[in-house]
Backbone as a printed PyTorch tensor [residue, N CA C, xyz], in Angstrom:
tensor([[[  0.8460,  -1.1730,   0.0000],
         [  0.0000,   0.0000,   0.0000],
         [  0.8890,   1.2330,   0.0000]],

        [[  0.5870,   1.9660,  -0.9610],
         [  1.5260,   3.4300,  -1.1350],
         [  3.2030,   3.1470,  -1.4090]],

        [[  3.2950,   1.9080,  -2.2100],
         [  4.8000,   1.9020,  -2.5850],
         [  4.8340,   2.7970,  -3.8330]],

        [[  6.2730,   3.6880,  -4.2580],
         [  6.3550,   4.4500,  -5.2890],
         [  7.1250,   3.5970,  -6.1610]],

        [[  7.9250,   2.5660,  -6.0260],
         [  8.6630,   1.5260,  -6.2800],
         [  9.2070,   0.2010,  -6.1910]],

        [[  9.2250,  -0.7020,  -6.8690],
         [  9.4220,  -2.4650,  -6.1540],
         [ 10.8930,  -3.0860,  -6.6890]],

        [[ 11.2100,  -3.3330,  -5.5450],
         [ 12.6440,  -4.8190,  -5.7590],
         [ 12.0320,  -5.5960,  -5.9700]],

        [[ 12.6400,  -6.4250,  -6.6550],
         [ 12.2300,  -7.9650,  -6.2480],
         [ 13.4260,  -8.7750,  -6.1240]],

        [[ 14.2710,  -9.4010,  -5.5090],
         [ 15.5410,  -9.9830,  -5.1770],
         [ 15.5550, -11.4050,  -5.4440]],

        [[ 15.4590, -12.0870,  -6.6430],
         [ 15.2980, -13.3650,  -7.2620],
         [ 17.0370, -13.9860,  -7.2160]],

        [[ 17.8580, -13.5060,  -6.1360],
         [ 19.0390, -13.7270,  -6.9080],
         [ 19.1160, -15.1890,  -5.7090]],

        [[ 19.7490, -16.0250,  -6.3140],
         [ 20.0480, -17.6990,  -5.5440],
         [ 18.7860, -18.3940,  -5.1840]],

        [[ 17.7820, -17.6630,  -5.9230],
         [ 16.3460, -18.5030,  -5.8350],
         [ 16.4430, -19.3670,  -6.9730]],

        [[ 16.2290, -20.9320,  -6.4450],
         [ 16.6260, -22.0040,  -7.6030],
         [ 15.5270, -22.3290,  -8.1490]],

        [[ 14.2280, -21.9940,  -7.6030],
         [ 12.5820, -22.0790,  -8.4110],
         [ 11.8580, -22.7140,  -7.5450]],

        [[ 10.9770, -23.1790,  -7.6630],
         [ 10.0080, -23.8480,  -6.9570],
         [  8.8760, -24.4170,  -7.9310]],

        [[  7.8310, -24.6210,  -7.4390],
         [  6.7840, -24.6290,  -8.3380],
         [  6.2180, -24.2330,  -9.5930]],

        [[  6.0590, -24.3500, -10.6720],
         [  5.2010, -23.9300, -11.8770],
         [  4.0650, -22.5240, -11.5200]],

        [[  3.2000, -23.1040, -10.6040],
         [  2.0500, -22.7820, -10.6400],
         [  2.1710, -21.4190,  -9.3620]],

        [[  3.0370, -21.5370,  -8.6820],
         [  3.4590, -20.4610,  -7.9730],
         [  4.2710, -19.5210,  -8.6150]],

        [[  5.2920, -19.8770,  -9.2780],
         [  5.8840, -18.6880, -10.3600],
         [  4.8360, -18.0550, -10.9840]],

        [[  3.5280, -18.8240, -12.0430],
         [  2.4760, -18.3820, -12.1890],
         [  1.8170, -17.2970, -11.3670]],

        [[  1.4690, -17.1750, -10.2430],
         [  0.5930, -16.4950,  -9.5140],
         [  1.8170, -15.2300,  -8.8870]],

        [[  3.4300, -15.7610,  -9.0290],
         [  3.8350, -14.3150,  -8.2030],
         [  3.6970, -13.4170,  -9.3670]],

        [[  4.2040, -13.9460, -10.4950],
         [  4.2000, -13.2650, -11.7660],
         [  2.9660, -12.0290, -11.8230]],

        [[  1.7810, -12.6650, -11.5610],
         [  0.6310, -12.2580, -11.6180],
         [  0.5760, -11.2760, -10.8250]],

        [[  1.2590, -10.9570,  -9.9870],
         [  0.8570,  -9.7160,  -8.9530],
         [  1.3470,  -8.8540,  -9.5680]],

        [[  2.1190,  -8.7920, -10.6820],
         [  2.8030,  -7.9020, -11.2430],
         [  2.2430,  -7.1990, -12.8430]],

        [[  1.7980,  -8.8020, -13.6950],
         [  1.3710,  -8.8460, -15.1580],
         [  0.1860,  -8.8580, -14.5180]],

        [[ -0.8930,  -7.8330, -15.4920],
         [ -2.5240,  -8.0530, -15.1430],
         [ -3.0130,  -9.0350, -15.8690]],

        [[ -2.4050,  -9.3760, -17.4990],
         [ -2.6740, -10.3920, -18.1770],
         [ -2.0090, -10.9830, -19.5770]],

        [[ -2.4070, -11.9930, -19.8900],
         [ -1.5840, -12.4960, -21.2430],
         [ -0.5530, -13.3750, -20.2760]],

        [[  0.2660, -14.0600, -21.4100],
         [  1.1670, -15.3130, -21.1200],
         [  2.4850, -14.7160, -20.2360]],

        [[  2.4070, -16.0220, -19.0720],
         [  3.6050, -15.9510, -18.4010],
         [  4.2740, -17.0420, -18.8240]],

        [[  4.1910, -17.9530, -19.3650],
         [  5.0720, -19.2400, -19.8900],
         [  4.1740, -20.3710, -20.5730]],

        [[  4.8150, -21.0010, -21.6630],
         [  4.5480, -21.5480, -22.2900],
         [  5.0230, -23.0650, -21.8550]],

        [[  4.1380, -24.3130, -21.6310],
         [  5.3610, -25.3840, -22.0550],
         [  5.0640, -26.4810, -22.5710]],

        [[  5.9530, -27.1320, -23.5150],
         [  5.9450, -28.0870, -24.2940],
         [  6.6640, -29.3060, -24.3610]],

        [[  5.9270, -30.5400, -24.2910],
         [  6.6030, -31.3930, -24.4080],
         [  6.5000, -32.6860, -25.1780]],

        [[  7.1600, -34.2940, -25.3290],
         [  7.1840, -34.9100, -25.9760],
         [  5.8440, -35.5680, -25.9730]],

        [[  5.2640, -35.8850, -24.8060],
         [  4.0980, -37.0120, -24.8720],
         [  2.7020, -35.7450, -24.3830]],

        [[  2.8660, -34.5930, -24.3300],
         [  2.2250, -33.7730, -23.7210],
         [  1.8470, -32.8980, -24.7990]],

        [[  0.7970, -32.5990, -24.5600],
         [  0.1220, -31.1050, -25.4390],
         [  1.0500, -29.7560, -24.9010]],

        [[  1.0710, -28.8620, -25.9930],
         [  1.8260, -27.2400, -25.1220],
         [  0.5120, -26.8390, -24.5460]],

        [[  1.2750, -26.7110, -23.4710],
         [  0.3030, -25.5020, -22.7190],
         [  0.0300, -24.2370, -22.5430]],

        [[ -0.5580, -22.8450, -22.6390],
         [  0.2480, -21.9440, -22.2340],
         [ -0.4760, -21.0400, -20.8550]],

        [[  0.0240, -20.8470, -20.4750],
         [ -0.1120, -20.3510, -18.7850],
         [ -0.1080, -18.7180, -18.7810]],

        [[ -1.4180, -18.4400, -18.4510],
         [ -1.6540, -16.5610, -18.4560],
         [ -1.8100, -15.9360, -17.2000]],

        [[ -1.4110, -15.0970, -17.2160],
         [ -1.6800, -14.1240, -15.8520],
         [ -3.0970, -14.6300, -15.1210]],

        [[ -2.7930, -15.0040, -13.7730],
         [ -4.7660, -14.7850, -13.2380],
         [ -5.5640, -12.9940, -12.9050]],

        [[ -4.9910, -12.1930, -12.9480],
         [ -5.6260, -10.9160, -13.2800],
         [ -5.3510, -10.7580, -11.8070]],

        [[ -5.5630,  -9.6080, -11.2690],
         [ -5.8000,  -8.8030,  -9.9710],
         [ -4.2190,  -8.3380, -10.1190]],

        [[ -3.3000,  -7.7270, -10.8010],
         [ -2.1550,  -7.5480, -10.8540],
         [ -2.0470,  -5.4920,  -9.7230]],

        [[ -1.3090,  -5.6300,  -9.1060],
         [ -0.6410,  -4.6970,  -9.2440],
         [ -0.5850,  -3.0120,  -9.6660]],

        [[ -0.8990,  -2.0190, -10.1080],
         [ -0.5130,  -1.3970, -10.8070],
         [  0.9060,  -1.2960, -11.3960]],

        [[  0.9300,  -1.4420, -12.8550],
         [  1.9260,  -1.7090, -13.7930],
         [  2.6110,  -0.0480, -13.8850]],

        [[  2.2700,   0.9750, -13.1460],
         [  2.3850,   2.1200, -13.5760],
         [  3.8920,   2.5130, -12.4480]],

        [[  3.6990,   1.5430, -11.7300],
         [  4.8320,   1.4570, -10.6580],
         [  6.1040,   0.8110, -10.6280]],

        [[  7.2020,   1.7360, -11.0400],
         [  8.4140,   1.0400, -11.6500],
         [  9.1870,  -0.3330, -10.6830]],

        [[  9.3810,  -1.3950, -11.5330],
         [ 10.3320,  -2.0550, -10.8510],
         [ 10.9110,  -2.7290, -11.6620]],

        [[ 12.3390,  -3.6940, -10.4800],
         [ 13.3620,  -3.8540, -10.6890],
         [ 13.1670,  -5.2500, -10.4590]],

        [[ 14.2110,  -6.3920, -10.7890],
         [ 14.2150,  -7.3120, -10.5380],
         [ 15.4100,  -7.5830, -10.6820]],

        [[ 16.3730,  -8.2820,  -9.0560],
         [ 17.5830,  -8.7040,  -9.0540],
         [ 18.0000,  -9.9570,  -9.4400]],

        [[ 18.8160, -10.5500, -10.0890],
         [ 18.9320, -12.0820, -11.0840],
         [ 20.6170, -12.3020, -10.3050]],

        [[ 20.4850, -13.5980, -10.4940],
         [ 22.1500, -13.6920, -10.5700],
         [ 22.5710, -15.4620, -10.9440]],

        [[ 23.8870, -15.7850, -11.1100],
         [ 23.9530, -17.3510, -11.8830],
         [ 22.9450, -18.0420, -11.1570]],

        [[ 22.6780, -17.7920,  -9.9380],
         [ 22.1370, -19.1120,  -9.0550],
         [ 20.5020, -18.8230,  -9.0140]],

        [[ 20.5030, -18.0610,  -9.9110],
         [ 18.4350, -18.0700, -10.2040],
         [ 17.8500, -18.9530, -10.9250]],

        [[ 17.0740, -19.4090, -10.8160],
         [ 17.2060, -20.9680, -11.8200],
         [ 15.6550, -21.3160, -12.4280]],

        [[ 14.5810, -22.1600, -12.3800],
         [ 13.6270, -22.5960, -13.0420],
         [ 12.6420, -21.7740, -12.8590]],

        [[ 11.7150, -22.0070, -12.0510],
         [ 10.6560, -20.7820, -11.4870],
         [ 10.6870, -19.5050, -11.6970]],

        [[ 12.1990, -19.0680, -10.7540],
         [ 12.5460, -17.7200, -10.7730],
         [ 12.9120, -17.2460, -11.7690]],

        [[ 13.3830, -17.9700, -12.3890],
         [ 13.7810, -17.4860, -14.4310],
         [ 12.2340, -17.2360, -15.2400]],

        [[ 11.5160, -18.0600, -14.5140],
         [ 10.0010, -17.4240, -15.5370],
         [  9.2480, -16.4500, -14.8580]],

        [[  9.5360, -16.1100, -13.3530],
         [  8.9210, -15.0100, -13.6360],
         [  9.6970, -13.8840, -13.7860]],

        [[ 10.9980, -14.1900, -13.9780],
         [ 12.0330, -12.9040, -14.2720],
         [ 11.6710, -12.5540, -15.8440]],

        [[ 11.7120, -13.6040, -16.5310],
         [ 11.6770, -13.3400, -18.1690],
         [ 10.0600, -12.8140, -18.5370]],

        [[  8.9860, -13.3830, -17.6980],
         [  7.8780, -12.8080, -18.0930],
         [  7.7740, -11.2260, -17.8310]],

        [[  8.3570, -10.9980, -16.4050],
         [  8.4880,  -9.3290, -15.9400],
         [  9.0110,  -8.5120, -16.9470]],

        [[ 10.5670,  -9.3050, -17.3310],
         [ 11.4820,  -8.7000, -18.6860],
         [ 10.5630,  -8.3420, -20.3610]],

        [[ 10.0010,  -9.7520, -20.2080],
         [  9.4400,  -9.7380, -22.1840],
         [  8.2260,  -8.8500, -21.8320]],

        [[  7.6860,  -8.6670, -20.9890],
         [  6.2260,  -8.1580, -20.7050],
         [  6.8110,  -6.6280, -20.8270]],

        [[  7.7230,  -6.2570, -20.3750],
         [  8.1150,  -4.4910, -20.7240],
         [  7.4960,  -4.1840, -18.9800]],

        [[  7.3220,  -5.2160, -17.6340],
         [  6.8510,  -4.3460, -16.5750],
         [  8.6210,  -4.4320, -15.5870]],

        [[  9.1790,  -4.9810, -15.8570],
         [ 10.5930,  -4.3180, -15.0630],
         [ 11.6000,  -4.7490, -15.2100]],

        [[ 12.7260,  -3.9080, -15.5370],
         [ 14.2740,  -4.1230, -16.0050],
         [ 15.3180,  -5.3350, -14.8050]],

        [[ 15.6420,  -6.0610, -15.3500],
         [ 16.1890,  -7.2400, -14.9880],
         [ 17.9600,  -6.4050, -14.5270]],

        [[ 18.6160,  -6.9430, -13.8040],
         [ 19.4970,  -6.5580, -13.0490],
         [ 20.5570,  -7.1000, -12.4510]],

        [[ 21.5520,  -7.6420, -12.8180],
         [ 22.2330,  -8.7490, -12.2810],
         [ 23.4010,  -9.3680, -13.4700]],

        [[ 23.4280, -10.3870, -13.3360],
         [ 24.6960, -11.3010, -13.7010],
         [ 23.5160, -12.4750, -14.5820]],

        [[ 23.7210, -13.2420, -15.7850],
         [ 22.7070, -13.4830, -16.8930],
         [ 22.5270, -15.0810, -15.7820]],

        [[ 21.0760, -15.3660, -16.1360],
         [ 20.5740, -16.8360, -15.1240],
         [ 20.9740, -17.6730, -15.2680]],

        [[ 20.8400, -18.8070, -14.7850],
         [ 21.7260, -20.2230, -14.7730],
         [ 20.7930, -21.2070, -16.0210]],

        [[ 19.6640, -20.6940, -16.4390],
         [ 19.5200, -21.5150, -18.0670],
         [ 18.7500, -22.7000, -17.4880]],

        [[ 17.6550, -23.1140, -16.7910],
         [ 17.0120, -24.2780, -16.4250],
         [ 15.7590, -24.2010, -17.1550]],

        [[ 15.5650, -24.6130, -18.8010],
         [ 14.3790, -24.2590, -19.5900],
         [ 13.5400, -25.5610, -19.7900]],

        [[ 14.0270, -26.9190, -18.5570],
         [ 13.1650, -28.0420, -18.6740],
         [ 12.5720, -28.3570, -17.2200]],

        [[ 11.2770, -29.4380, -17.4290],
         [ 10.8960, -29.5580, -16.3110],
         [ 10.5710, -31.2580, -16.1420]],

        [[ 10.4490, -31.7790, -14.7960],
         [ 10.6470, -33.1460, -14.4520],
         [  9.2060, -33.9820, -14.3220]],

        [[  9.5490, -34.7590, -13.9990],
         [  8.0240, -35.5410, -13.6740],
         [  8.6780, -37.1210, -12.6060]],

        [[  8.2920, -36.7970, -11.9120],
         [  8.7750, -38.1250, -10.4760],
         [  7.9260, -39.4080, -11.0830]],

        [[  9.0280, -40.7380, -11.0080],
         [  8.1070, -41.9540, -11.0920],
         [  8.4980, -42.6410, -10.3630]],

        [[  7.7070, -43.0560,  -9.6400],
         [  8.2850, -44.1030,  -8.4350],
         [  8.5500, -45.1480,  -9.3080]],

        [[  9.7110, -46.1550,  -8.8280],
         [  9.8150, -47.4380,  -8.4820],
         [  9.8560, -47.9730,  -7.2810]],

        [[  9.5070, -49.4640,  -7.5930],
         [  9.5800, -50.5880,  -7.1350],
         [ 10.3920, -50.5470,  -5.8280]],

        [[ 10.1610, -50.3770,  -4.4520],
         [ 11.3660, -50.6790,  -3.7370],
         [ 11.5350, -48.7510,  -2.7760]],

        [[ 10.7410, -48.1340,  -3.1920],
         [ 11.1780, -46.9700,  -2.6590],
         [ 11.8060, -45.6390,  -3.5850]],

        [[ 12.2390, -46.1400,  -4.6450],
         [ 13.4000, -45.2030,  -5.5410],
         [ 12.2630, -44.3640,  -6.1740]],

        [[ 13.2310, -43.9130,  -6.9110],
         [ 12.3200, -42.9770,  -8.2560],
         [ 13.2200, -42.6980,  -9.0020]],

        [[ 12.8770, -42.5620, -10.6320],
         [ 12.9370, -41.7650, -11.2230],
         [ 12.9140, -40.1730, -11.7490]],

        [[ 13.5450, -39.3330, -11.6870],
         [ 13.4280, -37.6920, -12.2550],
         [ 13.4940, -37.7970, -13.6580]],

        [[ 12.7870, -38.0700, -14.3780],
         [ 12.6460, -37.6670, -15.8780],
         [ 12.3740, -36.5500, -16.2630]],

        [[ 12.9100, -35.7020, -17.2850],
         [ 12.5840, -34.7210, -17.7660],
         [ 11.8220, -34.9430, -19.0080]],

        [[ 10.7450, -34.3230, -18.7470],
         [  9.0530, -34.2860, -20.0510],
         [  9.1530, -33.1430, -20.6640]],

        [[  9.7160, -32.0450, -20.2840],
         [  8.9290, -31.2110, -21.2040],
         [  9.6420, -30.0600, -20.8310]],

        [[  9.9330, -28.8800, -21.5830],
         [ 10.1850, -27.5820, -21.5470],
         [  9.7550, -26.3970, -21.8660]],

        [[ 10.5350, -25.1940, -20.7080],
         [  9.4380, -24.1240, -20.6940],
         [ 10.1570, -23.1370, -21.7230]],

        [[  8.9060, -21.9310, -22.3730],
         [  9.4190, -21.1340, -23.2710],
         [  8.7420, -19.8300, -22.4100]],

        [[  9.4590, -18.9440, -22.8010],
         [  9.4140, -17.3790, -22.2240],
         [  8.0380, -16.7040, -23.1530]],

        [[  7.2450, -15.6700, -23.0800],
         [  6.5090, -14.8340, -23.7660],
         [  6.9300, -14.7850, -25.3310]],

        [[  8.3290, -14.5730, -25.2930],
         [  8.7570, -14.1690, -26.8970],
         [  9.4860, -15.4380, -27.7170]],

        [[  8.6740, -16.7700, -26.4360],
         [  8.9240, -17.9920, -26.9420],
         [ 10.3910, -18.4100, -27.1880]],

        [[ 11.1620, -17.9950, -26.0960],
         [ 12.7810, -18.5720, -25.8790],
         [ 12.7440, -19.7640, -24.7080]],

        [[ 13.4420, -20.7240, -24.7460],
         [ 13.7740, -21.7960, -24.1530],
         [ 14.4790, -21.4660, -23.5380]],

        [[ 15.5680, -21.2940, -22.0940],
         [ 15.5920, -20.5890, -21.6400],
         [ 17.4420, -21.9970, -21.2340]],

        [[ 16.7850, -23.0500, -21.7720],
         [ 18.1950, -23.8230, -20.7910],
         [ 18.9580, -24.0810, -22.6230]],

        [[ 19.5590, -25.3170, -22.3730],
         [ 20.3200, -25.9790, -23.4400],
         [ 20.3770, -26.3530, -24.1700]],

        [[ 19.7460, -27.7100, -23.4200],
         [ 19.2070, -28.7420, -24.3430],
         [ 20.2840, -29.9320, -24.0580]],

        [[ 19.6390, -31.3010, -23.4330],
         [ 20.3090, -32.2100, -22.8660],
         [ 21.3650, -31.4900, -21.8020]],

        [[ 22.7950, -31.8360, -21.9990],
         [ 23.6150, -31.5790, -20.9760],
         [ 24.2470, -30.0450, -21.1040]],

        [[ 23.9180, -29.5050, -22.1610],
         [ 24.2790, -27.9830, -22.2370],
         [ 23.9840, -26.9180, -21.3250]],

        [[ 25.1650, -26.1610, -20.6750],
         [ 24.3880, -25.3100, -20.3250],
         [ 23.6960, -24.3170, -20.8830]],

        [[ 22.9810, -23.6480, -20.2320],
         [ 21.2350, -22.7970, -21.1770],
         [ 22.0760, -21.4780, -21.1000]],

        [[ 21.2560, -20.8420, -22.1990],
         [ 21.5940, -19.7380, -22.3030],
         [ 20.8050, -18.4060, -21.1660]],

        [[ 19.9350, -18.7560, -20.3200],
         [ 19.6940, -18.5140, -19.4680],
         [ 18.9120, -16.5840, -19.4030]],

        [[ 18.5420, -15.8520, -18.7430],
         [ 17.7210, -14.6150, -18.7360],
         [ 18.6910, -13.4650, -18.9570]],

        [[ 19.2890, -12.8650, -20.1180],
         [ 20.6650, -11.6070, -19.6870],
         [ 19.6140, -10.6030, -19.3830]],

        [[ 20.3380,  -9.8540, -18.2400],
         [ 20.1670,  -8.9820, -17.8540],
         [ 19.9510,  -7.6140, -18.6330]],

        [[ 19.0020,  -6.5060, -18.2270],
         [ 19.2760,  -5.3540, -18.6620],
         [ 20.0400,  -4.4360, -18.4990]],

        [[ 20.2690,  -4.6590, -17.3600],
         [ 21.6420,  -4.1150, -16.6620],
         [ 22.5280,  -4.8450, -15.7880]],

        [[ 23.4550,  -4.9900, -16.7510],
         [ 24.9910,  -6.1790, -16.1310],
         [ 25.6560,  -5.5150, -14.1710]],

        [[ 25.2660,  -6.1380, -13.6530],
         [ 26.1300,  -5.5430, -12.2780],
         [ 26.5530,  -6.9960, -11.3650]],

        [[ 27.8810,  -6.9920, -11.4140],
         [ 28.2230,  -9.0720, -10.9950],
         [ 27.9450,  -7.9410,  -9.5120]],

        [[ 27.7860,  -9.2990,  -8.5680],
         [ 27.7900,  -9.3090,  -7.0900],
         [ 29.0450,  -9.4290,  -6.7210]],

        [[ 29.5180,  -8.3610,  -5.4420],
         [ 31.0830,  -8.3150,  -5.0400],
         [ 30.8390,  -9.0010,  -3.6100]],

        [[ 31.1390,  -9.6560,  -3.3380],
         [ 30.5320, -10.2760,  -1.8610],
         [ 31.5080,  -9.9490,  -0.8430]],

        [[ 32.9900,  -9.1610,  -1.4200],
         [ 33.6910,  -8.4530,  -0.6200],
         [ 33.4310,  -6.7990,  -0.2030]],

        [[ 32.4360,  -6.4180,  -0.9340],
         [ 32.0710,  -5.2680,  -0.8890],
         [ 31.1660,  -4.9950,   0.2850]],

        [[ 31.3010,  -3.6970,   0.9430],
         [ 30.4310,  -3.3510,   2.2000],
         [ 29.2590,  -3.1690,   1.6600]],

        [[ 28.9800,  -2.5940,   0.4630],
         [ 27.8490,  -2.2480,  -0.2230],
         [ 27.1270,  -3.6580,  -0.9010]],

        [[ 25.8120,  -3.6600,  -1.3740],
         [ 25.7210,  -4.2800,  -2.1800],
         [ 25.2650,  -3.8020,  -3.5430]],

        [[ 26.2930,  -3.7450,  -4.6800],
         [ 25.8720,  -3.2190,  -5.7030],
         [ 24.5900,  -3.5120,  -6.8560]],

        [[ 24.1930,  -4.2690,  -6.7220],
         [ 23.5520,  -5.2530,  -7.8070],
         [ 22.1860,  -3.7030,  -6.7220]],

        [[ 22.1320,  -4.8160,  -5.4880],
         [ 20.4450,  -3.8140,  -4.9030],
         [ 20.7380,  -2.1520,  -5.2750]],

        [[ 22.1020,  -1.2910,  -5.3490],
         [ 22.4010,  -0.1110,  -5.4630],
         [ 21.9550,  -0.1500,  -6.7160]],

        [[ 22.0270,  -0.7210,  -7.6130],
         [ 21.8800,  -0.5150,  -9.3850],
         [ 20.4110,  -0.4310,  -9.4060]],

        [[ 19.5830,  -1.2180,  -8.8710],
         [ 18.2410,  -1.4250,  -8.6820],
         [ 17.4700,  -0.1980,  -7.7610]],

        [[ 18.5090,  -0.0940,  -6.9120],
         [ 17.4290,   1.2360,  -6.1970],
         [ 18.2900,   2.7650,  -7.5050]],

        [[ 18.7450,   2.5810,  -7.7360],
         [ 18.8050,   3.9810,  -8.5330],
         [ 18.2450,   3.4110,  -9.8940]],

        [[ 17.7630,   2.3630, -10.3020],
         [ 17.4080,   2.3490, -11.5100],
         [ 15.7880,   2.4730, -11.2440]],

        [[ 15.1150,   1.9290, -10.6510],
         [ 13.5210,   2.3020, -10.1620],
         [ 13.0800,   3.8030,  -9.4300]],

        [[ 14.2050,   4.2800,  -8.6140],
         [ 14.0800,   5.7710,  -8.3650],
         [ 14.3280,   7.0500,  -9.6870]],

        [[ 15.2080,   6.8050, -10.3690],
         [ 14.9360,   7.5080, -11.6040],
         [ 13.4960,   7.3260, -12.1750]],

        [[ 12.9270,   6.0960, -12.4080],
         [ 11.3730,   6.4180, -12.7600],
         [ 10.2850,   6.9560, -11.8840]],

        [[ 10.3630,   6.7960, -10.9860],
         [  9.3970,   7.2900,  -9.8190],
         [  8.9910,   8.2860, -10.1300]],

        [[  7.9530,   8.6850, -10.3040],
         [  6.9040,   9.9420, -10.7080],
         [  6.5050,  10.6240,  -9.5940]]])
């Protein structure tokens, strides 16, 4: 209530859920596609904003860095392709597939990978097999100094959302 500006600090977030990237996304996008995904034995799907977003009129930022990974890469790239806030950081770690658990026999399981996700402007976001992905680049390059008293990456972000502030 009464923010003039938003962080969002996605940096060493490795993802979580589908359907929760979905809905944070959403507080932000009022509508249209947050990710697409497609796979071998599966129909594409594509996954849209649930509406009640935000005002979009309110600048923000979003901090990225190598260790941002599945989840957090879609709703970084939907924030990015959507035109609602400049990405910030060091380019993502490229995780553009997703798994499906099968138990076996005995306790174990399987992690198979089914299917992969595509961004708004329909980019795949990892490799492909053992490659690493080409992952979310940033709009504005700032690596993390972890020897630094400051932290620059959040400094780049608060002067890049305070210049828009109306």
């Amino acid at each position: 209530q009464g923010a003039r500006a938003l962080i969002l600090d996605l940096r060493d977030n490795g993802g979580g859920l589908l359907d929760e990237a979905i809905n944070v996304a959403s507080i932000y996008i009022p509508d249209g596609t947050i990710v697409t995904t497609r796979g071998r034995s599966q129909p594409m799907q594509v996954y849209t904003a649930t509406g009640h977003a935000i005002s979009s009129s309110i600048p923000m930022a979003v901090l990225v860095n190598r260790d941002t990974a599945s989840a957090a890469e879609i709703v970084t790239a939907a924030l990015q392709q959507r035109g609602r806030a400049k990405v910030i950081g060091t380019r993502t770690y490229g995780k553009g597939v997703f798994q499906e658990i099968e138990p076996l026999p005995g306790g174990g399981a399987l992690d198979i990978t089914v299917g992969e996700y595509f961004t708004p402007n329909g980019q795949n976001l990892g490799g492909g097999g053992v490659r690493e992905g080409q992952g979310i680049k940033p709009d504005i390059y700032v690596a993390d100094d972890l020897r630094a008293h400051t932290d620059p990456v959040l400094a780049m972000g608060e002067r890049t959302v305070a210049a828009e502030v109306r």
